[in-house]
C-alpha positions as CSV (number, residue, x, y, z in Angstrom):
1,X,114.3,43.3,-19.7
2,X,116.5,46.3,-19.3
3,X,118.4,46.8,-14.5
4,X,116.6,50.2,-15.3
5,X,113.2,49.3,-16.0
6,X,113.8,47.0,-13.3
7,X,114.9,48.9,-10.8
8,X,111.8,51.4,-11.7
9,X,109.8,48.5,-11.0
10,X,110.4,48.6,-7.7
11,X,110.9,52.1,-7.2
12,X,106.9,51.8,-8.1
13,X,106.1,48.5,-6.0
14,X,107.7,50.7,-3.4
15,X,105.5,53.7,-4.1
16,X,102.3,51.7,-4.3
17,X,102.1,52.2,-8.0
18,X,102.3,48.8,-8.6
19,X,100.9,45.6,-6.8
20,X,100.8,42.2,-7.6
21,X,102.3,41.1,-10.8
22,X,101.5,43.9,-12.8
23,X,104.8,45.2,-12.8
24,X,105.8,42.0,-15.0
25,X,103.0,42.2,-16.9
26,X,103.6,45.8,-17.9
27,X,107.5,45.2,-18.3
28,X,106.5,41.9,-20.9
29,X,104.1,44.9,-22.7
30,X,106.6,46.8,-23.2
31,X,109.3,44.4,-24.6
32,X,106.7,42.7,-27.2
33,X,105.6,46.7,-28.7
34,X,109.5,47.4,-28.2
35,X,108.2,50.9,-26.2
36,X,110.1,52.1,-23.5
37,X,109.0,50.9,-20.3
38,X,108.2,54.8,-19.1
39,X,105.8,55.7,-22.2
40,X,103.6,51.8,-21.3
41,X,103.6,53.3,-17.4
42,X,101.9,56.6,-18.4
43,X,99.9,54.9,-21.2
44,X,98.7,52.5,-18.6
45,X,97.2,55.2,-16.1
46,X,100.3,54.0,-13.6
47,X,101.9,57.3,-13.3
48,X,101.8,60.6,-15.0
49,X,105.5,61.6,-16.7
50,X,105.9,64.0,-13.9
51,X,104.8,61.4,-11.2
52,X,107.5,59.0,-12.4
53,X,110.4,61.9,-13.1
54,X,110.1,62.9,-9.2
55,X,109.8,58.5,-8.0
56,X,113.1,58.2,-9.7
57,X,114.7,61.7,-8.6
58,X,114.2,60.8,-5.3
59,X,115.2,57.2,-5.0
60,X,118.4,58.7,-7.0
61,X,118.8,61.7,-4.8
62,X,119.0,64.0,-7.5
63,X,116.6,67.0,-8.9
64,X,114.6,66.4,-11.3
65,X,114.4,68.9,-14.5
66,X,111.1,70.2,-16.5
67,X,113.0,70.2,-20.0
68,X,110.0,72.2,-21.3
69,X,111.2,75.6,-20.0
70,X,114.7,75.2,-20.7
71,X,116.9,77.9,-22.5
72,X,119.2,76.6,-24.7
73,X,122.6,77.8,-25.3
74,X,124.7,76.8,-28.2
75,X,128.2,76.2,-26.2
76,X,126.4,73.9,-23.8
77,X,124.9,72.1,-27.1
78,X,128.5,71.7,-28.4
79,X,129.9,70.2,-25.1
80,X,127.9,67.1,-25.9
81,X,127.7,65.9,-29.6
82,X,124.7,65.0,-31.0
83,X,125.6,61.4,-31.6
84,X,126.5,61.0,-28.0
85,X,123.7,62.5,-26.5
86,X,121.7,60.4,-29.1
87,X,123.2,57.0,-28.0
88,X,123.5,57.7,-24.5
89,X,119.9,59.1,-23.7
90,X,121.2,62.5,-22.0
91,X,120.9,66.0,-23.0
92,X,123.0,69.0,-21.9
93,X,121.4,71.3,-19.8
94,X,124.0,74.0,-18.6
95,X,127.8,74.0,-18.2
96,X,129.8,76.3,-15.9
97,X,133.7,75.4,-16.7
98,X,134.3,71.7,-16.4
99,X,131.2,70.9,-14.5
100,X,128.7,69.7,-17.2
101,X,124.6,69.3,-16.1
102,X,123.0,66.9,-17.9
103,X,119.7,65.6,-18.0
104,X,119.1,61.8,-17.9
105,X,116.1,59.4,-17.6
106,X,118.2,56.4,-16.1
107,X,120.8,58.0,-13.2
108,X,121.5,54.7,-12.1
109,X,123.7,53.8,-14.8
110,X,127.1,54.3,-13.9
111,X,129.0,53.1,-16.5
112,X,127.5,54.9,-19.0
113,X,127.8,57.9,-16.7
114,X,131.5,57.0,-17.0
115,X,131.5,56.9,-20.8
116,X,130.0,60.5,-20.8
117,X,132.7,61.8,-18.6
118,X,135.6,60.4,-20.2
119,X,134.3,61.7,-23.7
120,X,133.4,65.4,-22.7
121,X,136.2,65.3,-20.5
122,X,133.6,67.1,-17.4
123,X,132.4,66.2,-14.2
124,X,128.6,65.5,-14.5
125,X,126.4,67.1,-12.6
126,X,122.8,65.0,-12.8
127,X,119.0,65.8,-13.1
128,X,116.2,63.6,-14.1
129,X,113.6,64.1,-16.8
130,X,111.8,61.3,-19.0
131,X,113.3,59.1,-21.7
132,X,110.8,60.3,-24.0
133,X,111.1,64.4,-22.7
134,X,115.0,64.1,-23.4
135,X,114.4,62.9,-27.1
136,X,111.8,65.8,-27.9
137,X,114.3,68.4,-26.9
138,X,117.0,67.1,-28.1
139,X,115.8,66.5,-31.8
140,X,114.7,69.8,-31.5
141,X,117.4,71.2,-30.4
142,X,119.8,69.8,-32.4
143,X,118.0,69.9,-35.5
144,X,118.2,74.0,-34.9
145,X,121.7,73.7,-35.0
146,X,121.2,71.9,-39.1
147,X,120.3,73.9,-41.9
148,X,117.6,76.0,-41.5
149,X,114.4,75.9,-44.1
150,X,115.9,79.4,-45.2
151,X,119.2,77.9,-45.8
152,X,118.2,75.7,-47.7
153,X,116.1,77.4,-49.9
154,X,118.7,80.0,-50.4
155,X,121.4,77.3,-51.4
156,X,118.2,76.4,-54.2
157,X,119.8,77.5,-57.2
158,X,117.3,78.1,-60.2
159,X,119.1,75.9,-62.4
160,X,118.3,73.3,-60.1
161,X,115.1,73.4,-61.6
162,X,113.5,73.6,-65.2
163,X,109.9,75.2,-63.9
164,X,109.5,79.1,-64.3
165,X,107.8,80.9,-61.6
166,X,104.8,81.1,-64.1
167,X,104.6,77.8,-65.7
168,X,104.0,75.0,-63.6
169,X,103.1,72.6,-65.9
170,X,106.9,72.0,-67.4
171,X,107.0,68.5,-67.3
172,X,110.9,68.5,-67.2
173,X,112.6,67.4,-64.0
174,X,116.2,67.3,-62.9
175,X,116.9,64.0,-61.2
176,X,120.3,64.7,-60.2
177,X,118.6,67.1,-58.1
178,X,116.6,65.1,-56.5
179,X,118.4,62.0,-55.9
180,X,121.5,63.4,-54.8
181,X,121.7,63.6,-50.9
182,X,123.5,66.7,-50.2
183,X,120.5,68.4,-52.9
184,X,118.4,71.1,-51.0
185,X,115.4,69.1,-52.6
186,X,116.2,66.2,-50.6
187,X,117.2,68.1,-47.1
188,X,113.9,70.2,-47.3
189,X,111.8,67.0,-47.7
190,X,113.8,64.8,-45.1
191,X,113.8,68.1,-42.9
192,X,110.0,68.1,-43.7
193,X,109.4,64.4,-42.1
194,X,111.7,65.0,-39.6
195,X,109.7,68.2,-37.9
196,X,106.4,66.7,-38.3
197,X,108.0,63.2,-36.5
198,X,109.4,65.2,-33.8
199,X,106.0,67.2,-33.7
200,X,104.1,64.3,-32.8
201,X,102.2,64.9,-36.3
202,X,100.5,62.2,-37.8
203,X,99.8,63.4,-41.6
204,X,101.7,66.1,-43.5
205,X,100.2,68.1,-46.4
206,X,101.8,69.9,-49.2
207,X,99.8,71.9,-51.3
208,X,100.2,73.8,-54.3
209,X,98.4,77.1,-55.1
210,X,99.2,79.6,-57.6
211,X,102.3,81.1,-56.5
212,X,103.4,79.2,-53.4
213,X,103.3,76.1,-51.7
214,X,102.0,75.9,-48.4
215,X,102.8,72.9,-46.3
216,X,100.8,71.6,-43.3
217,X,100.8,69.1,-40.7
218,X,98.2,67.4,-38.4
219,X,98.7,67.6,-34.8
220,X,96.4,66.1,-32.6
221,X,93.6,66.6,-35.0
222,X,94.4,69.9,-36.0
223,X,95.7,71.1,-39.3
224,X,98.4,73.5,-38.3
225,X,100.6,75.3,-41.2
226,X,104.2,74.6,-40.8
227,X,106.0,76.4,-43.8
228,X,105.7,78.0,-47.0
229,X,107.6,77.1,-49.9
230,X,108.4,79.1,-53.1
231,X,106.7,77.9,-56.3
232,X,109.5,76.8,-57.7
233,X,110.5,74.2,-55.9
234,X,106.6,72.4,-56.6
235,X,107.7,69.8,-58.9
236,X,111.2,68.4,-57.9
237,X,109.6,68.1,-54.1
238,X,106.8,66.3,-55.9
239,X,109.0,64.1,-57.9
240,X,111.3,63.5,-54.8
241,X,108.5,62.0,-53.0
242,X,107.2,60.1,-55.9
243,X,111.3,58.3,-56.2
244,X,111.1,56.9,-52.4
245,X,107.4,56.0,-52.7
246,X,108.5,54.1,-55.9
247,X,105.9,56.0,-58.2
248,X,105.8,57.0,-61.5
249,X,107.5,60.4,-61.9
250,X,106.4,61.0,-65.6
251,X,103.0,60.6,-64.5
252,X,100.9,63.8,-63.3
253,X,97.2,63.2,-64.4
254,X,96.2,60.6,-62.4
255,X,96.5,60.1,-58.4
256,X,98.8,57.5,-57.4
257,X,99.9,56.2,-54.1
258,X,102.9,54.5,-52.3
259,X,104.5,53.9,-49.7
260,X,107.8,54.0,-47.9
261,X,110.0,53.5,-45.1
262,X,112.5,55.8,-43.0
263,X,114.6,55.5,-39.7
264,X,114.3,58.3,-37.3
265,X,116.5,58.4,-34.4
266,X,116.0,54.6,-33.5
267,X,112.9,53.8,-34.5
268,X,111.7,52.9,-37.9
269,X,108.8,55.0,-39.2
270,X,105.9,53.9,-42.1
271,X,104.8,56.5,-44.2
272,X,101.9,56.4,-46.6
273,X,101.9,58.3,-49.8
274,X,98.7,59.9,-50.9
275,X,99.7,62.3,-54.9
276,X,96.7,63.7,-56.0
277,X,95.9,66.5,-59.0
278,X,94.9,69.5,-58.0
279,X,94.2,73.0,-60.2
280,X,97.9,73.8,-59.3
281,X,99.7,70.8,-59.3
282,X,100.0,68.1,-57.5
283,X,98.8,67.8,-53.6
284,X,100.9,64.9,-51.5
285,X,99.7,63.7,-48.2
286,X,101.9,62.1,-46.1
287,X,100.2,59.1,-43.4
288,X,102.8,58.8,-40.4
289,X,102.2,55.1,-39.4
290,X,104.5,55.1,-36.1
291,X,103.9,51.3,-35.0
292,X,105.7,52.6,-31.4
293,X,102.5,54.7,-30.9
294,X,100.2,51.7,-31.9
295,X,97.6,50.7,-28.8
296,X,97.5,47.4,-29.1
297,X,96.4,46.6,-25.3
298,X,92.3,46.8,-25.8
299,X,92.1,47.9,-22.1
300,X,94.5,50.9,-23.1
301,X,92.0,52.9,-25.5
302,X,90.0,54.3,-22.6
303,X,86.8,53.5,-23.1
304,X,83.6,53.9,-21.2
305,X,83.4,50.7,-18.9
306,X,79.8,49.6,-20.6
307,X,81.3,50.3,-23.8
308,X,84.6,48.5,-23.0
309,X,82.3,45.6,-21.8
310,X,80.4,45.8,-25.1
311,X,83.1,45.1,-27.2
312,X,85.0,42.4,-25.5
313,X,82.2,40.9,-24.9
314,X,81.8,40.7,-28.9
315,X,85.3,39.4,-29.2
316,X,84.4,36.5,-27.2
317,X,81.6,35.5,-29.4
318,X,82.5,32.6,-31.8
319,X,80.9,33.8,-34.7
320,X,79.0,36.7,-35.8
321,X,80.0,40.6,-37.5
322,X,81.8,43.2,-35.2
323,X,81.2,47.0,-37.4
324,X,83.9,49.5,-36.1
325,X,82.3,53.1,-37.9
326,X,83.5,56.5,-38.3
327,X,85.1,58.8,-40.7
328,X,89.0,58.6,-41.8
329,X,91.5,59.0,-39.3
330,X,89.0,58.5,-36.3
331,X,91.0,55.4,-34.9
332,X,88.8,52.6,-36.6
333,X,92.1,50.9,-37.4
334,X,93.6,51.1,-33.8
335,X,90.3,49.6,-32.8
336,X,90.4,46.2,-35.0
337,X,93.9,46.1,-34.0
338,X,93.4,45.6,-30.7
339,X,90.9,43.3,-31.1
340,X,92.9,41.0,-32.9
341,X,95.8,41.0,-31.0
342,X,93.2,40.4,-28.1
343,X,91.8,37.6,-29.8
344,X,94.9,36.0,-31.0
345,X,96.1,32.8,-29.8
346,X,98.2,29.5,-31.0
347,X,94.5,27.7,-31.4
348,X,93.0,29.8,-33.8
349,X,93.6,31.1,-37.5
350,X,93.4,34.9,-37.9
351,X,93.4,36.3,-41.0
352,X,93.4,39.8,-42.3
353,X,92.7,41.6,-45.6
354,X,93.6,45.5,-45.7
355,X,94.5,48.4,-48.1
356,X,97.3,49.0,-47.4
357,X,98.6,46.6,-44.4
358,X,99.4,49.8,-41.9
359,X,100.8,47.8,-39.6
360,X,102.6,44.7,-39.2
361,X,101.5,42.4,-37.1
362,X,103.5,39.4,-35.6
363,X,101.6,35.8,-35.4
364,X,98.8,37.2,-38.3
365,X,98.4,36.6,-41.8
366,X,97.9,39.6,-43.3
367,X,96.8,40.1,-46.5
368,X,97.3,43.1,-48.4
369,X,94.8,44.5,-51.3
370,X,96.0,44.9,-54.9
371,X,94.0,46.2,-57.0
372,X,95.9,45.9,-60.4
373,X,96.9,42.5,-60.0
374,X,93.2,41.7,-59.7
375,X,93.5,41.0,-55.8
376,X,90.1,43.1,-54.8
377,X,88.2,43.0,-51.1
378,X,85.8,40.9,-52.3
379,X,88.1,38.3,-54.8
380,X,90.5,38.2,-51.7
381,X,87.5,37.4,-49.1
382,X,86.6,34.7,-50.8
383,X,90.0,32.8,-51.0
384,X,90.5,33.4,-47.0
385,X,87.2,31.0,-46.5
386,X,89.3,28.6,-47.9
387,X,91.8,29.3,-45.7
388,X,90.1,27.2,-42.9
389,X,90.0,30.8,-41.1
390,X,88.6,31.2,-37.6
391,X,88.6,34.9,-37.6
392,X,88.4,37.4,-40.7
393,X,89.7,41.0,-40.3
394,X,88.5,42.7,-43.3
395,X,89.7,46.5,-43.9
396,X,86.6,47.8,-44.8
397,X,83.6,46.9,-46.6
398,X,83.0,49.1,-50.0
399,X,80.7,47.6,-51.7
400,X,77.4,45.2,-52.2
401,X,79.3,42.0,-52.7
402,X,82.2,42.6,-50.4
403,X,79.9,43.3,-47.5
404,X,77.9,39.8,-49.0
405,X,80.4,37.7,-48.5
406,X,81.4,39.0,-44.8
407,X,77.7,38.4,-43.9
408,X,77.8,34.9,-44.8
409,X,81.2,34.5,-43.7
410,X,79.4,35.4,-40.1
411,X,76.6,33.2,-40.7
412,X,78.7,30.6,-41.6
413,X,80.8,30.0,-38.3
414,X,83.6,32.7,-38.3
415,X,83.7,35.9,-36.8
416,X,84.1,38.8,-39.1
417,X,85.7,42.3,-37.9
418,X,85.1,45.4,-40.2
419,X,84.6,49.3,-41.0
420,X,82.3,51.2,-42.5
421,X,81.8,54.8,-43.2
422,X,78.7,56.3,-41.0
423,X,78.1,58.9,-38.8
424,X,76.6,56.3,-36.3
425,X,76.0,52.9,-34.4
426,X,72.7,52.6,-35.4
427,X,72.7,54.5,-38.9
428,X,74.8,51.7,-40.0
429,X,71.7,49.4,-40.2
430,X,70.1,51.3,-43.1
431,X,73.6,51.9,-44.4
432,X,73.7,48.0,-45.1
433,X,69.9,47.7,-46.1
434,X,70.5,50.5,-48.7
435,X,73.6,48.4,-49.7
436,X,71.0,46.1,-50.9
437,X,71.7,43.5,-48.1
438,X,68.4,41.5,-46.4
439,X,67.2,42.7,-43.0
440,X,67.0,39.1,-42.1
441,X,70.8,39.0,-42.9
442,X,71.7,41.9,-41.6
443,X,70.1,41.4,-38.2
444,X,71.4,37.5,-38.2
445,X,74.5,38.2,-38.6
446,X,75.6,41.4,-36.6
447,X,76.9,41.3,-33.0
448,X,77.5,44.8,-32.0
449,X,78.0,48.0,-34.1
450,X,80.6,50.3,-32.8
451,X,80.7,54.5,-33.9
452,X,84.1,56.2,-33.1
453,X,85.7,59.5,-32.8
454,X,88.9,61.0,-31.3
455,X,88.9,63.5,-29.1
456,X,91.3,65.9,-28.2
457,X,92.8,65.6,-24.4
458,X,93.1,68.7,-22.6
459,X,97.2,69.5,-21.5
460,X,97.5,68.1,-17.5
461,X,100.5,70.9,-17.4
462,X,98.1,74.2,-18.5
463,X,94.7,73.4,-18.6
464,X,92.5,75.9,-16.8
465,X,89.6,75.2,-14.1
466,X,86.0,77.3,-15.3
467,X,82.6,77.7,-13.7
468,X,80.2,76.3,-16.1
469,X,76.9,77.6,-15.9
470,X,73.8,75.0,-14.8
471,X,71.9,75.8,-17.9
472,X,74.4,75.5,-20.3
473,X,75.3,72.1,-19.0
474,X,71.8,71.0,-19.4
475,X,71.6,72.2,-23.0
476,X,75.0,70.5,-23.6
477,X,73.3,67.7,-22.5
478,X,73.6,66.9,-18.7
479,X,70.6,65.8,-17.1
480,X,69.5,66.8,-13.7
481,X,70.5,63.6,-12.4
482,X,73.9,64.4,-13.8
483,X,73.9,67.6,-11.5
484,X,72.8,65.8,-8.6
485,X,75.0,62.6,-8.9
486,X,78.0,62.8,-6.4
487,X,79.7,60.7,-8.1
488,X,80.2,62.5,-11.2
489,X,82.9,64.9,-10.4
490,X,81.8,68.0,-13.2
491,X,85.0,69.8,-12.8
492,X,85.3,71.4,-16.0
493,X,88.8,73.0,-17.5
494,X,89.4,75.0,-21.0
495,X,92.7,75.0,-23.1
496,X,95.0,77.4,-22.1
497,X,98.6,76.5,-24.5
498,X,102.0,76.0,-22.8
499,X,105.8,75.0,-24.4
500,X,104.7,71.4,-24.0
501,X,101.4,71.2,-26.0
502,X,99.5,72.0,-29.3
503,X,96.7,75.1,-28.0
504,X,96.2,73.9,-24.8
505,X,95.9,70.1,-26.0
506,X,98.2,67.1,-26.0
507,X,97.5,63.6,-27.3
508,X,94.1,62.1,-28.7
509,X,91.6,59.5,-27.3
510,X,89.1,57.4,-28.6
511,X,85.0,57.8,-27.9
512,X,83.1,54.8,-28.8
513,X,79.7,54.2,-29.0
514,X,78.5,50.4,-29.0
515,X,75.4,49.1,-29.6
516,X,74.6,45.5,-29.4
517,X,72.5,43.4,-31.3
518,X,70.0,42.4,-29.2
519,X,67.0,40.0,-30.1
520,X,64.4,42.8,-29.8
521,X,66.8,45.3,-32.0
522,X,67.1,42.6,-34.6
523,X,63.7,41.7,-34.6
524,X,63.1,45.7,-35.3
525,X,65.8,45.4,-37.9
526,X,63.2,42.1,-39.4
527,X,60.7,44.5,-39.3
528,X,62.3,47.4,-40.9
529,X,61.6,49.7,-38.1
530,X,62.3,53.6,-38.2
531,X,66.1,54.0,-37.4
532,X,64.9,56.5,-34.7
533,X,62.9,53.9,-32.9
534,X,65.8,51.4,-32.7
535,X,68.1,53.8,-31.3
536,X,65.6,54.7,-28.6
537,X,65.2,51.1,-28.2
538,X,69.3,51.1,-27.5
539,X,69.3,53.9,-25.4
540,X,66.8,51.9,-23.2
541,X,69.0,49.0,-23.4
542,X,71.9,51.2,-22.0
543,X,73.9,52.4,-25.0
544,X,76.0,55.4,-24.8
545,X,75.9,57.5,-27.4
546,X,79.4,59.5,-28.5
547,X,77.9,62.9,-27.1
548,X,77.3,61.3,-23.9
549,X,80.6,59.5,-23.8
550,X,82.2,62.9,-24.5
551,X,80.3,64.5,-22.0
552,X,81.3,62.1,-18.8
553,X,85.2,62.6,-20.6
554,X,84.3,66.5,-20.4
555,X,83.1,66.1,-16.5
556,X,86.2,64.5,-15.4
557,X,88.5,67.0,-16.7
558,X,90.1,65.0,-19.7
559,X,88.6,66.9,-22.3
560,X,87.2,70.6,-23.0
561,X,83.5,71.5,-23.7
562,X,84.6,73.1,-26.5
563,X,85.9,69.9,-28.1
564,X,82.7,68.0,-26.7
565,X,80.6,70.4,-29.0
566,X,83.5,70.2,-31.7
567,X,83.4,66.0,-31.9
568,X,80.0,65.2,-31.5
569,X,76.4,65.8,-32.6
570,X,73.6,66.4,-30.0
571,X,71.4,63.4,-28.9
């Protein structure tokens, strides 16, 4: 436990923030996911980033500093080297002679303070941003200062590659090129990573077309082009990837994936490799797996209170099948992640199969998948029931026999968490049923069927109050009840786009819809009953469907309309 995050403990006890001992919960969160104290507080709901930069300003007597809007000027960048600023958690902000203005999220710490002065030779002049405000500006910033994509391409010499600008298909690669550190190849990739890291990005595409290559990242959900690349450099970028994901160069005909690992700034990053052949080459997808950014807290996702009380109240149960559903990259992961680590405890064996293991996981067996050695879903279910496990965490379920052998696993005392692709909660039933599973096993066995999505959350800094007509709330799906509820605040705001966000949004949450298996939904599921009936029959039973969970996000201002209509089907 770090004076600062003590002191800002009770800076916040002080404040009314905190009460109780939530403070020393929070701070014991924040050592075991190794976060910084500041990022847990905002995550938790305690305090918004600008909330805690003006607490500590004024228990520091200092100004505090919206980073977002600042001008940068290259002398002021050189007063302060990057490795300093780095390892001392400041960033320069303007310099007039000796007296230096930095910007700093811990003011209290005078001997480092010290250490700045004696190695800049200035008097310091202090404001106060965030820990994690400091490092987005100053990996931007600095990284400016590097070799620009241009540079480097210019400094690509056509000898460092054997591929004409018409035929893509030479096999022949230089691996000096793209082994050697100082190579462009190898700066324009790590330059590549770096970017979408910095970005908050959490995939990165690289696509090959006919005469270029266009590379893209994902930001909050949103492909967003981030350079263009000459065709030329296609295969040694291709090949560079494929030598730190430890695949085979030589081969182009067949996808392949990998994995590897990096360090940026001081945080160790997992990325997941993705090659596939397309009509131009060879597409990679990068998977950022940033285990900093993992919610493992199951009160931290945000759910709907019924649905939050839903899915607990699964995790309780002793035995039975927990279904987490949705497309790729919709959070089903996060979700059986923080059930586990909810369920977790000395007394009970937890055991995990997944393809690929995204995330370690400290106290849990995890098992990961391997195909080629024979290690399948299935072949590896079966050897965990002779683990003696309590609980099973199984990736997801492809086929008949995997999803078998979790049913009886959940008939048979343990309780089983898995995925499985469908648009939602109660199309999963005749998802399994046209798996070729029994009704009677299906309904037996399950305890509550989840559907997720993320949505997109609208900026706090820009976003933009509108008048939303009646009608067109109603259509959205608002009831009259919803209009004349006082309790339902309908303030509704659009995106409008500011220095600190992506278009108007920053930062994704999850919207899950639960529905339980109740005695007279699985006697319906006995009966083989029309999928629409047993959804009504959850409705009635109080299940919240995504578009309605969207909707009360919508009316309290988290999210926009726009992405409600985006994210969701209509009831």
């Amino acid at each position: 436990m770090t004076q600062f995050a003590k002191k800002l403990r009770a800076i916040l006890e002080k404040a009314g923030k905190l009460e109780g001992g939530a403070g020393d919960t929070l701070l014991a969160e924040a050592q075991s996911s190794k976060r910084p104290f500041t990022e847990v507080l905002v995550k938790k709901g305690v305090a918004t980033e600008l909330e805690l930069v003006e607490l500590i300003a004024k228990a520091a007597n200092i100004p505090p500093i919206d980073l977002s809007k600042l001008s940068l000027n290259k002398d002021v960048l050189d007063s302060v080297p990057e490795d300093v600023a780095r390892d001392y958690g400041v960033f320069p902000v303007d310099k007039i002679g000796s007296l230096l203005t930095i910007a700093v999220a811990n003011p209290f710490d005078v001997l480092k303070l010290d250490d700045i002065r004696i190695v800049t030779g200035c008097q310091l002049r202090l404001v106060v941003s965030t820990e994690e405000e400091i490092e987005r500006i100053r990996a931007r910033s600095y990284q400016q200062e590097t070799e620009s994509v241009d540079g480097i391409l210019d400094s690509f010499d056509e000898g460092d590659v054997s591929l004409k600008e018409d035929d893509f298909e030479d096999d022949s690669t230089d691996l000096s090129a793209i082994s050697d550190e100082d190579s462009p190849v190898v700066k324009l990739v790590n330059k590549m990573i770096l970017d979408a890291c910095n970005q908050g990005a959490s995939d990165i595409h690289i696509e090959p077309f006919e005469k270029k290559v266009i590379v893209r990242y994902r930001k909050d959900g949103t492909m967003v082009e981030a350079m263009v690349l000459p065709k030329r450099m296609q295969n040694n970028i291709t090949s560079r990837i494929k030598i730190m994901s430890k695949l085979d160069i030589a081969e182009k005909r067949k996808p392949q994936d990998g994995k590897f690992q990096m360090k940026i700034g001081r945080k160790a990053v997992d990325f997941r490799v993705s090659i596939l052949p397309v009509v131009w080459g060879e597409k990679t997808v990068f998977r950022i797996l940033d285990s900093t950014n993992l919610a493992l807290d199951i009160q931290a996702l945000g759910f709907e209170q019924r649905c939050m009380e839903d899915y607990l109240w699964a995790c309780s149960q002793p035995y039975g099948m927990i279904l987490v559903t949705g497309p790729t990259g919709s959070g089903k992961s996060t979700t059986l992640y923080s059930a586990v680590r909810h369920i977790a405890s000395p007394d009970i064996n937890l055991v995990t199969v997944e393809d690929p293991v995204e995330y370690q996981l400290e106290g849990i067996n995890q098992v990961p998948v391997n195909p080629k050695a024979g290690l399948t879903f299935s072949g590896a279910l079966r050897s965990i029931l002779r683990q003696d496990p309590d609980v099973v965490l199984l990736g997801e379920i492809r086929d008949q026999e995997t999803l078998e052998i979790a049913i009886k696993a959940a008939l048979t005392g343990h309780l089983v968490l898995s995925t499985l692709h469908t648009n939602d909660a109660p199309s999963t039933i005749t998802r399994m049923i046209d798996m070729g599973v029994d009704p009677f096993m299906v309904s037996s066995a399950g305890l509550l069927i989840c559907a997720q999505r993320l949505g997109k959350k609208l900026c706090p800094n820009c976003k933009k109050r509108v008048d939303v007509p009646e009608k067109a709330l109603l259509d959205l799906g608002f009831t009259e009840a919803d209009l004349a509820d006082p309790d339902l605040q309908l303030e509704f705001f659009e995106p409008v786009g500011c220095p600190r966000c992506s278009g108007g949004y920053k930062g994704r949450f999850a919207l899950l819809e639960t529905m339980r298996m109740s005695d007279e939904v699985k006697r319906m599921v006995v009966d083989r009953a029309n999928i629409a009936d047993i959804k009504r029959r959850a409705l009635d039973e109080g299940m919240l469907t995504l578009r309605r969970c969207a909707l009360l996000n919508a009316a309290r201002g988290k999210t926009s309309l726009q992405e409600v209509e985006a994210r969701t089907m209509a009831d």
